[in-house]
C-alpha positions as CSV (number, residue, x, y, z in Angstrom):
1,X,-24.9,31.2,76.4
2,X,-22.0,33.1,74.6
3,X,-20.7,34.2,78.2
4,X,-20.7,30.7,80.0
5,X,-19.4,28.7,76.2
6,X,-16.1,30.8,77.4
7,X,-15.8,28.6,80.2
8,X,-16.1,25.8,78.0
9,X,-14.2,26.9,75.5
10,X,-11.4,28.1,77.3
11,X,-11.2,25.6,80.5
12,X,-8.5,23.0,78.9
13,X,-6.3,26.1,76.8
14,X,-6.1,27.6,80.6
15,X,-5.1,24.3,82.1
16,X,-2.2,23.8,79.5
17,X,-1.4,27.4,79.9
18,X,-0.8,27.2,83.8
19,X,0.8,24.0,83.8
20,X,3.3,25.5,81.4
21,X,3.9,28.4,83.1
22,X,2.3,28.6,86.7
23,X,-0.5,29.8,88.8
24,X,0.9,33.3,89.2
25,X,1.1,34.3,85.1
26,X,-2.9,32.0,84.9
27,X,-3.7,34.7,87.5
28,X,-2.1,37.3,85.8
29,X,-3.4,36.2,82.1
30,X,-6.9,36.0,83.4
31,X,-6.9,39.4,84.9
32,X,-5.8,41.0,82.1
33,X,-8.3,39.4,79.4
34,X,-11.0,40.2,82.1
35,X,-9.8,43.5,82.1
36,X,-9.4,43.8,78.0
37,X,-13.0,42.0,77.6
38,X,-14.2,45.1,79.7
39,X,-12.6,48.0,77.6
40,X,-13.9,46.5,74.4
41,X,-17.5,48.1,76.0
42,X,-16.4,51.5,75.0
43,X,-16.2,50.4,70.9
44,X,-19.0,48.6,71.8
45,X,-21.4,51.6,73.0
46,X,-19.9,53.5,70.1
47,X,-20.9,51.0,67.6
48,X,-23.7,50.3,69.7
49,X,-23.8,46.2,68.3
50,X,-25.0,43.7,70.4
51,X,-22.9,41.0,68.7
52,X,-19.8,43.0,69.7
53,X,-21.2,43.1,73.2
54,X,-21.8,39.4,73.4
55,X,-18.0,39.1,72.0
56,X,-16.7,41.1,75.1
57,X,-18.6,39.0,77.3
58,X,-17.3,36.3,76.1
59,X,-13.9,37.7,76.6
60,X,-14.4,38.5,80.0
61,X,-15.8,34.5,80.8
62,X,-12.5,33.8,78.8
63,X,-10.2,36.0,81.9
64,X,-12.5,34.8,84.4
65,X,-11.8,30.6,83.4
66,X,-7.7,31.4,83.7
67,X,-8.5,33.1,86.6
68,X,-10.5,30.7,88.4
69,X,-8.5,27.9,86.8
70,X,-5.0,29.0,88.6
71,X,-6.4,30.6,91.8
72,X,-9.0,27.6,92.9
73,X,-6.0,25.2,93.1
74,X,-3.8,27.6,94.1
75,X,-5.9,28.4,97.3
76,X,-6.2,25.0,98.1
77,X,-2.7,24.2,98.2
78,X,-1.8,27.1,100.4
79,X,-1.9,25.1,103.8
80,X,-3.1,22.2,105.6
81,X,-4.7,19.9,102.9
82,X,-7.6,18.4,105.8
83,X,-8.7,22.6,105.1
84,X,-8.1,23.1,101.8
85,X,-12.2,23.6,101.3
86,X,-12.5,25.6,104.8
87,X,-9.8,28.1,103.1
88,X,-11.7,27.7,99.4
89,X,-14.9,28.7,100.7
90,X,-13.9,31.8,102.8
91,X,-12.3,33.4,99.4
92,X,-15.2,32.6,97.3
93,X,-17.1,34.1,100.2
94,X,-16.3,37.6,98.8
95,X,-17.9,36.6,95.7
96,X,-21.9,36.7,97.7
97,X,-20.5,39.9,98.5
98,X,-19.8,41.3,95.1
99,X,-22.9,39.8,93.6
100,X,-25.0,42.1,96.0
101,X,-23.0,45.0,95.6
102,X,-22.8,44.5,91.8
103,X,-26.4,45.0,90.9
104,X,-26.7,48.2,92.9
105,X,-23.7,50.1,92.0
106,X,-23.9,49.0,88.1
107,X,-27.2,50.5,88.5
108,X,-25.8,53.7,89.4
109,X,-23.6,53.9,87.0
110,X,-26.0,52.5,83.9
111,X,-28.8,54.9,84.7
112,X,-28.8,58.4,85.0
113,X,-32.3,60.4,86.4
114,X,-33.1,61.6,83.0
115,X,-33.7,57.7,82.4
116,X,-30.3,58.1,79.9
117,X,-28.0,55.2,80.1
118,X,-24.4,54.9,80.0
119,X,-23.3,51.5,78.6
120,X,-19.7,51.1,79.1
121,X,-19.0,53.3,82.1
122,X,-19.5,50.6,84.9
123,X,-17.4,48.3,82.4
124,X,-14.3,51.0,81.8
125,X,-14.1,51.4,85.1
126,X,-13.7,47.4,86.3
127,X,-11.5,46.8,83.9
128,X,-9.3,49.8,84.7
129,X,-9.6,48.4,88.7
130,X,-8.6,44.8,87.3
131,X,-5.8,45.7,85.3
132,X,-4.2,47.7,88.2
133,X,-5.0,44.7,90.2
134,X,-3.0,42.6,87.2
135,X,0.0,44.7,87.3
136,X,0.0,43.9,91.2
137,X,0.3,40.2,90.9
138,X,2.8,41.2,88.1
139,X,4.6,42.9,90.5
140,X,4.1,40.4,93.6
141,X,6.1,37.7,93.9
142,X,4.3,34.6,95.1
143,X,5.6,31.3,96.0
144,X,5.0,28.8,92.9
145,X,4.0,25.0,94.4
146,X,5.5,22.4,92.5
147,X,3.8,19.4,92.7
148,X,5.0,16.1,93.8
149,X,3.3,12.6,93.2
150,X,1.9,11.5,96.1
151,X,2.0,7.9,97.3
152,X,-1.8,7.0,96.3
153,X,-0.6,8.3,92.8
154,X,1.9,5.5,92.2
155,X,0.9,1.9,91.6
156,X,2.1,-1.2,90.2
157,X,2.3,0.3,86.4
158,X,3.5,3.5,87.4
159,X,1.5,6.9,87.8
160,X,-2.3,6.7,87.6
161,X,-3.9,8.7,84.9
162,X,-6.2,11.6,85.6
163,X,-9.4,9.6,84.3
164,X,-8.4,6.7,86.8
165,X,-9.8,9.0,89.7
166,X,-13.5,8.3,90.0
167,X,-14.2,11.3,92.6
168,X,-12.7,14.0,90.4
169,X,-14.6,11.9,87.4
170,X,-17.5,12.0,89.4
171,X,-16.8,15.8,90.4
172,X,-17.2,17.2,87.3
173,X,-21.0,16.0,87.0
174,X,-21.6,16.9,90.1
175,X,-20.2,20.6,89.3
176,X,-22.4,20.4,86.2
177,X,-25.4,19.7,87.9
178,X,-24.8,22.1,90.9
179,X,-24.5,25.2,87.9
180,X,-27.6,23.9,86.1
181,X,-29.1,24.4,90.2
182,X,-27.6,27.6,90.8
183,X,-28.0,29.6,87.9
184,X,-31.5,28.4,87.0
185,X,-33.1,29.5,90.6
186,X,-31.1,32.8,90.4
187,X,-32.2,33.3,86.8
188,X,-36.2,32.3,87.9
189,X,-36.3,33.4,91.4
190,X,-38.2,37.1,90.5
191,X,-40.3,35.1,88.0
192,X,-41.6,32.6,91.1
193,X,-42.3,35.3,93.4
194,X,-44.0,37.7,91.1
195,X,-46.2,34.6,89.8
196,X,-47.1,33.3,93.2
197,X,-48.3,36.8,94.0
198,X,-45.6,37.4,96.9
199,X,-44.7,40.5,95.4
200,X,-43.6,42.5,92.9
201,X,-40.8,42.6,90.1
202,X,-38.8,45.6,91.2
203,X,-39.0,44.3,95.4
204,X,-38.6,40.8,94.3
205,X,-34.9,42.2,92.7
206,X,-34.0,43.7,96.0
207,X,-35.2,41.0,97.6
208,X,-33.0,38.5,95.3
209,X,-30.0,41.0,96.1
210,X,-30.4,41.2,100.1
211,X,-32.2,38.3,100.8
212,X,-31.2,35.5,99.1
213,X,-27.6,36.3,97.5
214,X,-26.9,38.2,101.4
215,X,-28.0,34.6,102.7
216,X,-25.5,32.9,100.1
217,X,-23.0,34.9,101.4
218,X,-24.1,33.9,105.1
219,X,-23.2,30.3,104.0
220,X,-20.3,30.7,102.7
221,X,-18.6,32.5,105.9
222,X,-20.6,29.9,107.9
223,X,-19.3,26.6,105.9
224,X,-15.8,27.9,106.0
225,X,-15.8,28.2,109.7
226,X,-17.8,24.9,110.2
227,X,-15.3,23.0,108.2
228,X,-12.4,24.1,110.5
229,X,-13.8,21.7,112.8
230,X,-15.8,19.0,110.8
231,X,-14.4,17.1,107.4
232,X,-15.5,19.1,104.2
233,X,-17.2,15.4,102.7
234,X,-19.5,15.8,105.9
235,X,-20.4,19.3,105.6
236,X,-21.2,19.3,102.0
237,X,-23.3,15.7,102.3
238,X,-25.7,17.7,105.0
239,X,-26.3,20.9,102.6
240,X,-26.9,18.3,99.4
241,X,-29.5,17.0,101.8
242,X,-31.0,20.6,102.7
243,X,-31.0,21.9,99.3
244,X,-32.7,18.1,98.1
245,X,-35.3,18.8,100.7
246,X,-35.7,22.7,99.8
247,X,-36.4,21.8,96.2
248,X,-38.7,19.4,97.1
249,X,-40.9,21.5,99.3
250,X,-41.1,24.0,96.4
251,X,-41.8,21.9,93.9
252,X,-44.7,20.9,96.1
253,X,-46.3,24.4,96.2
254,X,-46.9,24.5,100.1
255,X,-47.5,28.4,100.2
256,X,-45.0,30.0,102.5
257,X,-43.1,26.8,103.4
258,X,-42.4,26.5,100.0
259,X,-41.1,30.3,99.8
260,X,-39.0,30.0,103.2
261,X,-37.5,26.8,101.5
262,X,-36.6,28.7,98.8
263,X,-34.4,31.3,100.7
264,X,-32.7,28.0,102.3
265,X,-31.7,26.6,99.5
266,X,-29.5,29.5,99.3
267,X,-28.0,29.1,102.6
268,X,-27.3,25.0,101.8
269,X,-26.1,25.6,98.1
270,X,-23.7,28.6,99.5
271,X,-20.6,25.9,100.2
272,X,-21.3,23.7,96.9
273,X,-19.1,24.5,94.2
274,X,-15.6,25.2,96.1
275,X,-16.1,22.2,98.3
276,X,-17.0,20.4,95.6
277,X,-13.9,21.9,93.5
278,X,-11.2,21.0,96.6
279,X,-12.4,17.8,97.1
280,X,-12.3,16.4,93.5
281,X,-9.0,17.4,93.7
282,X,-7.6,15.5,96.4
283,X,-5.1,13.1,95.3
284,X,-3.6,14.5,92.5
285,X,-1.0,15.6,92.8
286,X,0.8,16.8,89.5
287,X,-2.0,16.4,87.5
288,X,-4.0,19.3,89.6
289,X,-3.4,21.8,87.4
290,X,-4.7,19.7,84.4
291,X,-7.8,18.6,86.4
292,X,-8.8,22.1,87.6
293,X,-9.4,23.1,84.0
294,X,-11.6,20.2,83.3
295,X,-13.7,20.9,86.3
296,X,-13.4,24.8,85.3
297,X,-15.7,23.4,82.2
298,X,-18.8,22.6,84.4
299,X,-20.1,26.2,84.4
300,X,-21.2,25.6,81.0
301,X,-24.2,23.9,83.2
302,X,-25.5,27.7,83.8
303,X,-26.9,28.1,80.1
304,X,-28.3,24.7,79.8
305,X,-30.5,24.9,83.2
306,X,-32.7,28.2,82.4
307,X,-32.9,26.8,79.3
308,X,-34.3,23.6,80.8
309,X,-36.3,25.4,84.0
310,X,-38.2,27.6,81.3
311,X,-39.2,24.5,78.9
312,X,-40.7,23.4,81.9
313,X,-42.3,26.5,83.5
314,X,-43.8,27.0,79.7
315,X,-45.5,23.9,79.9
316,X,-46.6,23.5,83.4
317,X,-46.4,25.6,86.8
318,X,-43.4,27.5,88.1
319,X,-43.3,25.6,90.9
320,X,-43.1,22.5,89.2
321,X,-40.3,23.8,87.4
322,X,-38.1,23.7,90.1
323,X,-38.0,19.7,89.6
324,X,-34.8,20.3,87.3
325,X,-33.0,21.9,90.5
326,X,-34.2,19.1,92.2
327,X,-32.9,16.3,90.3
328,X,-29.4,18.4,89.6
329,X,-29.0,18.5,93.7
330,X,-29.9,14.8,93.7
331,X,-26.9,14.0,91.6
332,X,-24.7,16.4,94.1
333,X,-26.3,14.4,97.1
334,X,-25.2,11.4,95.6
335,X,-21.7,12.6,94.7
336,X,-21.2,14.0,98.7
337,X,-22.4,10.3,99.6
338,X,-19.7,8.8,97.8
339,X,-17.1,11.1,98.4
340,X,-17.8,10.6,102.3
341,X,-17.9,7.3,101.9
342,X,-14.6,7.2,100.3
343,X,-13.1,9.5,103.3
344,X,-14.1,6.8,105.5
């Protein structure tokens, strides 16, 4: 909760920060709180609190929202708009790849043989990595995109306002819903294997890592080279459809169908949030900056889906838990509908 409330927290100050001064100093900014939120481990293993932990989380969420905040838009507007989610997906492609790579060599770090842990090693050295990586953009000079108001902007009374735009309106639930998806089947993805007697805890973890994040990662690369050639709206209304299907055969406790299905919602979810991030912001023009922090706040979704998945677990079956997924890719179904519907 503490780590994802950054997001929330923190998505509009980011917005008004980069609009003020640009995506290179958001990127810059973020990197360094990131990098800050992951030295303040070393007090915290001294004063071994878990409060104080929690705070440098939420630090770290708080670099990470100014990151994401400047660099989402900022990728997007580097080229050909028609492939602004194409280019969008193949950088958060990289992201499949540090979330497998992540677990294993902050494992190696953490724990020792003796069973001893270190707490703040794996943290010191990310943040030393991300501030070096902070004084390169520093350094770098990168072309800053001014904005101009496009045609569809302007109307009778002048400029539209940002609320006037019912797809990035609409983008933000769907966001919402698509983290209260992701993060609740990450966070209960051991607990349905282990409890449908597939296997156990510690395989179902390198499972999760290899399998199911690798096969995230799978879809990313994919999606960004299928959208080359076929509209993003398209692409992203045939995943919603996969994943809607997925969930469904899970919820339905078929056995192995239901644990194949599970591994391909992670292939259809893979292209979900940057497509769904580029194409809510089509058409804004000047405002884009603005908008990107309000759709930055959707990852707040992520601590108010487990939350919901384990209510429902706790009171029923695993597998009927998966309903809350179900319904959350619903909405995004709808929202790819509408968005290819408004392409057309």
């Amino acid at each position: 909760v503490m780590f994802y409330l950054g997001y929330f927290v923190m998505a509009i100050p980011a917005g008004l920060f980069i609009n003020k001064y640009g995506y290179r100093k958001g990127v810059v900014f973020g990197l360094l709180l990131y990098g800050i939120g992951s030295l303040l481990f070393i007090p915290g293993e001294y004063w071994m609190s878990f409060n104080f932990f929690l705070f440098s989380l939420f630090v770290i969420a708080c670099g990470l929202v100014f990151l994401e905040t400047a660099a989402n838009p900022y990728m997007t507007e580097l080229g050909d708009r028609e492939t602004a989610a194409s280019r969008l997906n193949l950088a958060q492609s990289f992201n499949g790849l540090g979330c497998i790579c992540g677990p294993l060599i902050g494992g190696l770090l953490l724990f020792s043989e003796g069973g001893e842990s270190n707490i703040s090693l794996p943290y010191t050295l990310m943040g030393i990595i991300v501030l070096g990586v902070a004084l390169a953009f520093y350094k770098i000079r990168l072309p800053e995109i001014v904005h101009e108001a496009d045609e569809e902007e302007v109307g009778e009374n002048g400029a539209r306002g940002l609320w006037s735009h019912k797809l990035f309106i609409f983008g933000i639930i769907s966001l919402f819903c698509y983290e209260i998806a992701e993060i609740s089947i990450n966070s209960f993805f051991i607990n349905y294997v282990v409890d449908d007697g597939w296997m156990n805890a510690r395989d179902a973890s390198v499972v999760l890592s290899f399998g199911g994040l690798g096969l995230f990662m799978c879809g990313r690369f994919a999606g960004s080279w299928i959208m080359q050639r076929i509209r993003a709206e398209r692409v992203l209304l045939c995943c919603a459809l996969g994943t809607v299907m997925a969930t469904f055969l899970i919820v339905c406790n078929l056995g192995k169908i239901s644990l194949i299905a599970l591994f391909l919602v992670y292939v259809f979810e893979a292209i979900m949030f940057p497509t769904i991030f580029a194409i809510s912001l089509k058409g804004l023009g000047g405002k884009t900056k603005r908008a990107s922090s309000f759709l930055m706040m959707s990852p707040v979704g992520g601590a108010v889906g487990p939350v919901l998945m384990g209510y429902v677990a706790d009171n029923s079956t695993m597998s009927l838990s998966f309903i809350i997924p179900f319904v959350s890719f619903c909405i995004v179904l709808f929202y790819s509908w509408y968005a290819d519907v408004e392409r057309n």
